[in-house]
N, C-alpha and C positions, 0 to 999 in steps of 0.2 A: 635550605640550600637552593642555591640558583641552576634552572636547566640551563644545559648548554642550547644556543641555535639550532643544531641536528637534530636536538632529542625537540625542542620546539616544534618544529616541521614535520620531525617525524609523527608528531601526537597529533599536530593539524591534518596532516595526509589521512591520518587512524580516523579520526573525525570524518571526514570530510565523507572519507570511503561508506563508513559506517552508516552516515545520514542518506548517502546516494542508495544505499542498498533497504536502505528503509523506504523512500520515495519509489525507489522500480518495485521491489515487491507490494509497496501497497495499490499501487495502481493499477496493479496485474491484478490484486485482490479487487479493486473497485470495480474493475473491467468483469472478470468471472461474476461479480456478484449481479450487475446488472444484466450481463448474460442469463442468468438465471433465472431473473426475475419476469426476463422478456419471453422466456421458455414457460415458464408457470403461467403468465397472462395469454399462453397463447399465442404470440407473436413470431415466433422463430419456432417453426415444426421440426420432425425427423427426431426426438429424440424423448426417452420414456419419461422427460421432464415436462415436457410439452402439457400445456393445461392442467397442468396438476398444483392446487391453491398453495402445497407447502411450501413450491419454491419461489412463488408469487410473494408470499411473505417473508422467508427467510434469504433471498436473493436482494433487496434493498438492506436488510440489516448486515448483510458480507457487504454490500458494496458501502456501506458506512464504517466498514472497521476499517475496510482498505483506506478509503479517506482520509482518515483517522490516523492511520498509519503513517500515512502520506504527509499529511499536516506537520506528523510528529519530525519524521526527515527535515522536509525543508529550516521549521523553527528550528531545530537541532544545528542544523548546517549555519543558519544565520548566526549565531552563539556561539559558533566555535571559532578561536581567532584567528 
């Protein structure tokens, strides 16, 4: 069966929304995670993350999911008609 136009638009809009919500939250993920990382190295004090090696290592590994995520948005979005 053939969509009608509405339902078209309506599934593009669904799309569209869906990848945008994928790019803002992974970003917000990539941002936290370098945050972290910059916390772990020491770089950004005042907080009981501060120099502590675990989130020196696992703060680049967040900020590559968020990326990740982010990546997956945009190609998503590109793909959808």
């Amino acid at each position: 069966m053939a969509r009608s136009t509405r339902q078209n638009a309506r599934l593009s809009l669904e799309m569209r929304m869906k990848s945008g919500l994928l790019i803002l939250v992974g970003t917000l993920i990539a941002v936290a995670g370098v945050v972290f990382a910059l916390q772990g190295l020491g770089y950004v004090g005042g907080s009981v993350m501060s120099g502590v090696t675990f989130w020196a290592v696992l703060g680049p590994l967040i900020a590559l999911i968020g990326i990740a995520m982010a990546a997956f948005g945009v190609r998503y979005r590109r793909s959808s008609p």
